[in-house]
C-alpha positions as CSV (number, residue, x, y, z in Angstrom):
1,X,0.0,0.0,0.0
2,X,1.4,3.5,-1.0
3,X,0.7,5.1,2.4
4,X,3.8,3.3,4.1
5,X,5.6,5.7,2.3
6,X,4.3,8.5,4.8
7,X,6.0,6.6,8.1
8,X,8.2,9.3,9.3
9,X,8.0,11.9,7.0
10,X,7.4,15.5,7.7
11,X,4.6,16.5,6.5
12,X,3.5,20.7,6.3
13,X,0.1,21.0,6.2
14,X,-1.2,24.6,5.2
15,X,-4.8,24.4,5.3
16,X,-7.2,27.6,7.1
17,X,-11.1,25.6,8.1
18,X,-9.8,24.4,11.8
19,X,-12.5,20.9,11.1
20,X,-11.1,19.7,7.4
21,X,-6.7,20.8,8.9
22,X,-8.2,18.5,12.3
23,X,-9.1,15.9,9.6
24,X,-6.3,15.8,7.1
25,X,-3.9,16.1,10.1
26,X,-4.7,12.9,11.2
27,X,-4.6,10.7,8.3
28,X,-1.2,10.8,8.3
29,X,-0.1,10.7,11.9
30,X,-2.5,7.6,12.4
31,X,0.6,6.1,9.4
32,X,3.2,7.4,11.1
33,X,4.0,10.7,9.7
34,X,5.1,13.8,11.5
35,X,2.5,16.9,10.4
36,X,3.9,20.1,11.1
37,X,1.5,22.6,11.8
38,X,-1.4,23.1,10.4
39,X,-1.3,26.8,9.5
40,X,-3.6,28.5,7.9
41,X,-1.6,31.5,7.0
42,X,1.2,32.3,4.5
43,X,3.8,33.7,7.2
44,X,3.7,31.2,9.5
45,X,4.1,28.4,6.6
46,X,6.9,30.3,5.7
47,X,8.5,30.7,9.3
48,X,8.2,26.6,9.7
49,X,9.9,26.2,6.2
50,X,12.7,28.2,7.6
51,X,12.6,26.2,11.3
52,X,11.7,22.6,10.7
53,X,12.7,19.9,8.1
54,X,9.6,19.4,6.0
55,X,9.7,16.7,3.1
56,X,6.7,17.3,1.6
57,X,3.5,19.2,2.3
58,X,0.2,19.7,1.2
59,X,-1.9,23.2,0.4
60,X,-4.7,24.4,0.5
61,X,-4.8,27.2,-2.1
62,X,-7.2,30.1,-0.6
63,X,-6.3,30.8,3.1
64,X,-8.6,33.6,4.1
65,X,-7.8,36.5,2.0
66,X,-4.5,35.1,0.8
67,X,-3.0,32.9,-1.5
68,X,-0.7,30.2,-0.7
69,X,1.6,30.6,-4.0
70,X,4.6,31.9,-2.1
71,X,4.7,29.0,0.0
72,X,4.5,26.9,-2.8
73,X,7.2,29.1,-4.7
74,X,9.3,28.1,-1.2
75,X,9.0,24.8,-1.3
76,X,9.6,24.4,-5.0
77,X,13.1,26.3,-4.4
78,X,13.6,23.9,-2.1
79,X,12.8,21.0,-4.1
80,X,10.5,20.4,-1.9
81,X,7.3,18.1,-3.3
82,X,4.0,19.4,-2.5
83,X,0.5,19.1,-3.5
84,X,-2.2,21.3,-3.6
85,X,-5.8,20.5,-1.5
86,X,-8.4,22.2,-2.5
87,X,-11.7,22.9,-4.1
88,X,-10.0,25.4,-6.9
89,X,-9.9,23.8,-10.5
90,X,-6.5,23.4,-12.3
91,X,-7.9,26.3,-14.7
92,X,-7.4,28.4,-11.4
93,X,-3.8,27.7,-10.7
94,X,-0.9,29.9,-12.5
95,X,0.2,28.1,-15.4
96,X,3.9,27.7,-13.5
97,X,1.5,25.0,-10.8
98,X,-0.6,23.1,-13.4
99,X,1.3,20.3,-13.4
100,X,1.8,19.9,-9.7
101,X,-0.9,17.1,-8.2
102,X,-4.9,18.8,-7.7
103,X,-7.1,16.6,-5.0
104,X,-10.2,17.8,-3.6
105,X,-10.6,18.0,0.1
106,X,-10.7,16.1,1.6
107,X,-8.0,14.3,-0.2
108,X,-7.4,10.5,-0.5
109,X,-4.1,9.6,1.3
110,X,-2.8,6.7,-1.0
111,X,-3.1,9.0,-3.9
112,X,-1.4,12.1,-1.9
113,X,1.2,9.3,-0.8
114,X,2.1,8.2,-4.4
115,X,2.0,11.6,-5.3
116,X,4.5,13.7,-2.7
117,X,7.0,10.2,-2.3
118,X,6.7,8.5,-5.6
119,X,8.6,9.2,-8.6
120,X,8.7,13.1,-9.2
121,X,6.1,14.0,-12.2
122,X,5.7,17.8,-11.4
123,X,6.2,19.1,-14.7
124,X,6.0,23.0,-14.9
125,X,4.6,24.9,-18.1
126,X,5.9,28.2,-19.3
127,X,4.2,30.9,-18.4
């Protein structure tokens, strides 16, 4: 099953509706990953960035009145994988994030498994 591959990873979570972060948060810590956070704001997914290992995380792409592109600009200068939570279509995403994994919230862990810690398909267009 592709959700061993979460056992001890770090996981960010960057997701604002307290209920749906409570739920996401612990699909993965019932397998064994570490979530840091949740945050639902752009600073403060930036300050843990800066202070903790993360080795993948997953975003939710409206946080209030923000946008959570610069923490996915972070991340991705990292090399960091992510994927994007959310009820946004891909039609709603810069071009630079269309090929970076869409699930709806609540996501399906196997499938955010595969993936943040399978092979690497993120595939950026031009903008």
């Amino acid at each position: 099953m592709k959700t061993e591959l979460l056992s001890g990873r770090r996981i960010l979570l960057v997701e604002d509706e307290y209920f749906l972060a409570d739920e996401i948060r612990r699909k993965p810590e019932d397998l064994g990953a570490i979530v840091v956070g949740p945050t639902g704001n752009v600073g403060r997914a930036l300050d843990l960035i800066d202070q903790e290992r993360i080795d993948a995380a997953i975003l939710d792409i409206h946080l209030g009145d923000e946008l959570v592109f610069a923490v996915a600009d972070e991340l991705e200068s990292r090399n960091i994988n992510f994927v994007f939570a959310t009820g946004y279509n891909l039609s709603d995403l810069p071009v630079r994030y269309r090929g970076v994994a869409l699930y709806e919230k609540p996501p399906e862990l196997e499938m955010i498994a595969s993936a943040l810690f399978g092979p690497r398909v993120n595939v950026h267009l031009p903008d």
